[in-house]
C-alpha positions in Angstrom: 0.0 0.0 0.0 1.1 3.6 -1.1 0.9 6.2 1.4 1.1 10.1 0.7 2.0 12.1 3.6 0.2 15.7 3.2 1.7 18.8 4.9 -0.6 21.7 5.3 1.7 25.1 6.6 0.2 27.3 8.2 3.1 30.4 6.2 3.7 34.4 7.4 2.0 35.9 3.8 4.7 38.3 4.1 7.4 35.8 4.2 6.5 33.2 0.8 9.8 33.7 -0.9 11.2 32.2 2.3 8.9 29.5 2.3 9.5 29.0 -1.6 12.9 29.0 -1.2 12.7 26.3 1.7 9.9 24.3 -0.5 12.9 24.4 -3.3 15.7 22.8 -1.0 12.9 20.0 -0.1 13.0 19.6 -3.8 16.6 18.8 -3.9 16.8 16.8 -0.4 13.4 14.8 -0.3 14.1 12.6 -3.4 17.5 11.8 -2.3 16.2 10.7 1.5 14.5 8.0 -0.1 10.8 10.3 -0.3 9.0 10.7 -3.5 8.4 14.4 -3.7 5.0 15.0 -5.5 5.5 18.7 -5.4 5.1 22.2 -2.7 2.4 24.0 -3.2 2.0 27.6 -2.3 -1.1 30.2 -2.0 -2.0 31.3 -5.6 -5.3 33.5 -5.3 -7.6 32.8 -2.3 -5.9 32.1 1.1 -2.9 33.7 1.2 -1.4 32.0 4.0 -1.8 28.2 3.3 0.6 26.0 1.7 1.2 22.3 0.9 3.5 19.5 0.5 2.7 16.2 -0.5 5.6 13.3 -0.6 4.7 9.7 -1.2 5.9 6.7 0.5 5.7 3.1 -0.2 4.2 2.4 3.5 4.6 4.1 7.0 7.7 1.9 7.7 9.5 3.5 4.6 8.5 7.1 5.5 9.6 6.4 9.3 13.2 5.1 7.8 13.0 8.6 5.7 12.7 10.7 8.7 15.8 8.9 10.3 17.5 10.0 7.3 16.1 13.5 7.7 16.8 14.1 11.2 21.0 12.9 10.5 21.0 14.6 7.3 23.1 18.3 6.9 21.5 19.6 4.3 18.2 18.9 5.8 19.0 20.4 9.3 20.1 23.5 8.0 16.7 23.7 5.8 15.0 23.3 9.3 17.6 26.0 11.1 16.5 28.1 8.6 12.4 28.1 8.9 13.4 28.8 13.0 15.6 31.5 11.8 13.6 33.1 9.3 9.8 32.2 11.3 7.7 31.7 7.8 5.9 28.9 9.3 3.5 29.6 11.9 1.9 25.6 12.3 2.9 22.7 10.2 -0.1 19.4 10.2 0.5 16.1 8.6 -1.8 13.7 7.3 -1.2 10.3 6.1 -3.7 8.5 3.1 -3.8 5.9 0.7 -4.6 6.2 -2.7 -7.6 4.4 -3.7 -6.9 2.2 -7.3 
């Protein structure tokens, strides 16, 4: 079973080129930690303070080995350093679901 892990963000409106530049590093680091990046998603017209990120998985046990390999990676840590820093995100929610064939 296939399992896509949505991230809703909760973003500063005034800050989304720091949240697109952070959704752009997930693009590099994601696919190499073993996650299927199915893309970052930010606010368009409408709610200007709502973005996404959806990154599939083969099961849970695959996404829990990627967040090991999140956690101990450097490239990933300073992504994370750098939402502290910069404080784009104001609440981050994940949701796990399966895709019906």
């Amino acid at each position: 079973m296939t399992i896509t892990c949505f991230i809703r963000y909760e973003i500063d409106p005034f800050q989304r080129d720091a949240f697109r530049q952070y959704a752009e590093n997930w693009g590099r680091i994601i696919p190499r930690l073993g996650g299927r990046l199915i893309g970052y998603f930010l606010p368009h017209e409408g709610t200007n303070y709502e973005a996404w990120g959806l990154v599939g998985f083969d099961s849970l046990a695959d996404y829990e080995s990627y967040r090991g390999r999140l956690r101990a990676d450097a490239e990933a840590k300073d992504n994370f350093a750098f939402a502290r820093q910069q404080r784009f995100i104001l609440r981050e929610e994940r949701t796990f679901a399966e895709a019906v064939s």
